[in-house]
matplotlib code that plots the C-alpha trace (Angstrom):
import matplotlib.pyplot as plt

x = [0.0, 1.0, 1.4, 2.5, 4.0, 3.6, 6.1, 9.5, 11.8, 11.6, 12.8, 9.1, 9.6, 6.9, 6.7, 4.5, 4.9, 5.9, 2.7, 0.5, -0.4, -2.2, -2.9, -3.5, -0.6, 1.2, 1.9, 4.9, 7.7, 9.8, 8.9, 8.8, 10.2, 11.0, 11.8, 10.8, 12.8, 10.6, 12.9, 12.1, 11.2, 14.4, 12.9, 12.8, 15.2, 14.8, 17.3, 16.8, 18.8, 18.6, 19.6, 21.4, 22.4, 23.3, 21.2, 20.6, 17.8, 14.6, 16.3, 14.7, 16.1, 14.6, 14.1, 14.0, 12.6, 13.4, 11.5, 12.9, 11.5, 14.6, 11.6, 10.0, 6.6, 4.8, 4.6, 2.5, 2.7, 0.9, 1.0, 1.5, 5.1, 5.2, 8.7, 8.4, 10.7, 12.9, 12.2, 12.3, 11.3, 12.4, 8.3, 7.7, 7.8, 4.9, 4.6, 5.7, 6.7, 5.6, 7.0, 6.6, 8.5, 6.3, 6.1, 4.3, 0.5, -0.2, -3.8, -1.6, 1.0, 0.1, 2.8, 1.3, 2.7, 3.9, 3.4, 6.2, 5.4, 5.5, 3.4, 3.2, -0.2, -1.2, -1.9, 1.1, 2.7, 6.7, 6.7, 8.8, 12.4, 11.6, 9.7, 9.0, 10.1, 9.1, 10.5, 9.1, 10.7, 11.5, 12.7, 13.6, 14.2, 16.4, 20.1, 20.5, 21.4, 19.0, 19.3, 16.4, 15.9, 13.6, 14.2, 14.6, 11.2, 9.4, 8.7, 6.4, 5.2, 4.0, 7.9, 9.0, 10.7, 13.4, 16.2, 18.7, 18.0, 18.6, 19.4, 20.3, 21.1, 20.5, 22.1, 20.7, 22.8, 22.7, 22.6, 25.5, 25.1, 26.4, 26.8, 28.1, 29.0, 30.5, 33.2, 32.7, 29.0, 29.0, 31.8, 31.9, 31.7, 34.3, 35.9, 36.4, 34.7, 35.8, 32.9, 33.4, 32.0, 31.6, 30.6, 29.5, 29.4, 28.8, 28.9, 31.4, 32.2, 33.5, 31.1, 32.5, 30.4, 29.0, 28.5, 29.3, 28.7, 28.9]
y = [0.0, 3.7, 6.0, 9.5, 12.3, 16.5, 16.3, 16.2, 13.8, 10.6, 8.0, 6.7, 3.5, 0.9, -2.0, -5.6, -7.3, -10.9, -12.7, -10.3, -12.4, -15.2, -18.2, -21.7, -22.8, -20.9, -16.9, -14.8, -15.8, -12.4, -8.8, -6.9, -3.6, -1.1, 3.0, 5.9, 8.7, 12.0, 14.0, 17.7, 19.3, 20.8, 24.3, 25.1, 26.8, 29.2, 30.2, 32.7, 33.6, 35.9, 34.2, 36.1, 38.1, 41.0, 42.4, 45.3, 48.3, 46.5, 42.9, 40.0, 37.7, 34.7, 35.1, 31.4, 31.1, 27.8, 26.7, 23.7, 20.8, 18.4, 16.7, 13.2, 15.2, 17.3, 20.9, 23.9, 27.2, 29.2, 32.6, 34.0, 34.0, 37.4, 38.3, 42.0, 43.1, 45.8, 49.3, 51.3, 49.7, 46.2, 44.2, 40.6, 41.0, 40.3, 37.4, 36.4, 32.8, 31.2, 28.0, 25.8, 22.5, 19.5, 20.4, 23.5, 23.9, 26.1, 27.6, 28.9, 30.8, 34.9, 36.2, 38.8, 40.3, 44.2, 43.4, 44.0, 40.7, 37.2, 35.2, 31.5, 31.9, 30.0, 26.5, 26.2, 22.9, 21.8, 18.0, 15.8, 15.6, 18.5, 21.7, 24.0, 26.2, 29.1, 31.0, 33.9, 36.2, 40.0, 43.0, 46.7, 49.6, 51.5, 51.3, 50.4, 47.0, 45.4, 43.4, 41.0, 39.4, 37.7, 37.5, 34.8, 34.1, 35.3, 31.5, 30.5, 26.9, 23.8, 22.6, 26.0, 29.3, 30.0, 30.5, 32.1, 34.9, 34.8, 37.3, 37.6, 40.6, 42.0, 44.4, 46.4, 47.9, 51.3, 49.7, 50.8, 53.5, 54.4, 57.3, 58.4, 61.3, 62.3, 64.7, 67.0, 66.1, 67.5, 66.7, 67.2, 64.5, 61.7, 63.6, 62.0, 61.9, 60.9, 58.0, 58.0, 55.0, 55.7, 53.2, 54.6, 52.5, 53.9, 51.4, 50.5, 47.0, 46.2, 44.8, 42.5, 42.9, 39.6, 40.8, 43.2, 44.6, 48.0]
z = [0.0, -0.9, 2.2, 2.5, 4.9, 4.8, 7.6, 6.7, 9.4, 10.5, 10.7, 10.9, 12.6, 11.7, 13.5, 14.0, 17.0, 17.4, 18.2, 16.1, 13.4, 15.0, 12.6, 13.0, 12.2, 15.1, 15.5, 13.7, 16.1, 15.4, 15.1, 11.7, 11.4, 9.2, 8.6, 6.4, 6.3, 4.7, 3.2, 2.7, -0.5, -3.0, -4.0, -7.2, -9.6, -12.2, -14.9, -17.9, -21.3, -24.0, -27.7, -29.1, -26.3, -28.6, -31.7, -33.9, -32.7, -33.9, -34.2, -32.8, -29.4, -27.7, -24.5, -22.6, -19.0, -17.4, -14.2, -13.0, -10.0, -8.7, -6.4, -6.9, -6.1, -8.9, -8.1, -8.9, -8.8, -5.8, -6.9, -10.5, -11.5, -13.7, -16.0, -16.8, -19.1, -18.4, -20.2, -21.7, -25.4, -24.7, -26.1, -27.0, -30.4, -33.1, -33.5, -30.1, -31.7, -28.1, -27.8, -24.1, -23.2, -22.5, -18.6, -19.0, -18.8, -21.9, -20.7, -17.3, -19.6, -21.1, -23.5, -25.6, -29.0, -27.6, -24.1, -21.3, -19.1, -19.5, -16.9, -15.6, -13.6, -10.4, -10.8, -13.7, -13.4, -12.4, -13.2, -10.8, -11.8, -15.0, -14.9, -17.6, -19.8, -21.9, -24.9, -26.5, -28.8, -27.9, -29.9, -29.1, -31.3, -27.9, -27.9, -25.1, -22.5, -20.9, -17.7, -16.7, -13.6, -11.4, -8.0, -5.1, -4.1, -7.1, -7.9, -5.1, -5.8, -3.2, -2.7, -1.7, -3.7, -5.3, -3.5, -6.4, -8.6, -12.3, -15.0, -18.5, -20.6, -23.4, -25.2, -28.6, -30.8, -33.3, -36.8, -39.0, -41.5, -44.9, -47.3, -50.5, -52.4, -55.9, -55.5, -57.9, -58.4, -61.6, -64.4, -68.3, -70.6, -70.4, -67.0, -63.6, -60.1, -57.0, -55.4, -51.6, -49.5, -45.6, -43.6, -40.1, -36.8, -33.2, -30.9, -28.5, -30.3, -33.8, -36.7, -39.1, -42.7, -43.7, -47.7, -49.6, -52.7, -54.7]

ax = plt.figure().add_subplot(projection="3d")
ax.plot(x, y, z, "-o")
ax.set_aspect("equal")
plt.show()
């Protein structure tokens, strides 16, 4: 038979007698005995990324939220676990391209194209030895980086919260530029003019041009 304990401890000791099971063939001549230990509940973890971590103003990053459960016991959520993206600018992009892991109860999860949350509501499940995980895409047209967290607590569930914050940044980048120019601009027939290329970035890290042409 099944049995169950709330109460971490133990060790539960469970014992029958010698004597107790009386038969007509004779009674159990020694005892029986044995102990459960209830071990308490792991809390749960959570861990986030941003892929790629770097993009272009009004490029596209997949931000993954991984809830995990390290328990033999199922585990649910007991108060809405809500992401909010930092500002300003930084939206799930349209289309959000939601996609959940097998662990995750779909109907619990809101992630709206040009919202600024992502939310696992009460009731959302962390299977036993998984959890779940949730990837939607962002975008931001803001230079700028972006540091997401969610703090130690924020994901109250049945075995306990999490203990460990996690973060991931993002960081958007100007787009390069580029410009021309004839020098003169005007030129008789079968003269010459100078054709200047400039190619313009601003941020604080080097591009490397994939193509080019001209």
């Amino acid at each position: 038979v099944d049995v169950t304990s709330s109460t971490p401890g133990g060790p539960y000791t469970n014992t029958i007698a010698a004597g107790a099971l009386q038969t007509s063939g004779g009674n159990n001549g020694a005892a029986a005995t044995d102990r459960l230990f209830v071990n308490p509940f792991q809390p749960p973890s959570v861990a986030k990324t941003f892929s790629p971590a770097v993009i272009g103003s009004g490029g596209v990053s997949k931000l993954a939220l991984t809830l995990s459960n390290g328990n033999l016991a199922a585990a649910t959520l007991t108060a809405d676990l809500v992401d909010t993206l930092p500002g300003p600018g930084l939206v799930i992009a349209t289309p959000s391209n939601l996609l959940l892991g097998s662990g995750c109860t779909a109907a619990d999860v809101v992630a709206n194209a040009g919202a600024t949350t992502v939310t696992y509501k009460t009731g959302g499940a962390l299977p036993a030895n998984g959890g779940c995980s949730i990837q939607v895409d962002v975008t931001s047209s803001t230079v700028r980086s972006y540091t997401n967290s969610i703090a130690s607590g924020a994901v109250q569930t049945t075995v306990g919260n999490n203990a460990v914050s996690a973060s991931a940044i993002l960081q958007v980048l100007a787009l390069p530029t580029v410009t021309k120019a004839f020098v003169p601009a005007s030129i008789p027939l079968g003269a010459n003019s100078s054709l200047t290329l400039t190619l313009g970035n601003t941020n604080a890290v080097a591009f490397t041009a994939t193509t080019a042409s001209e």
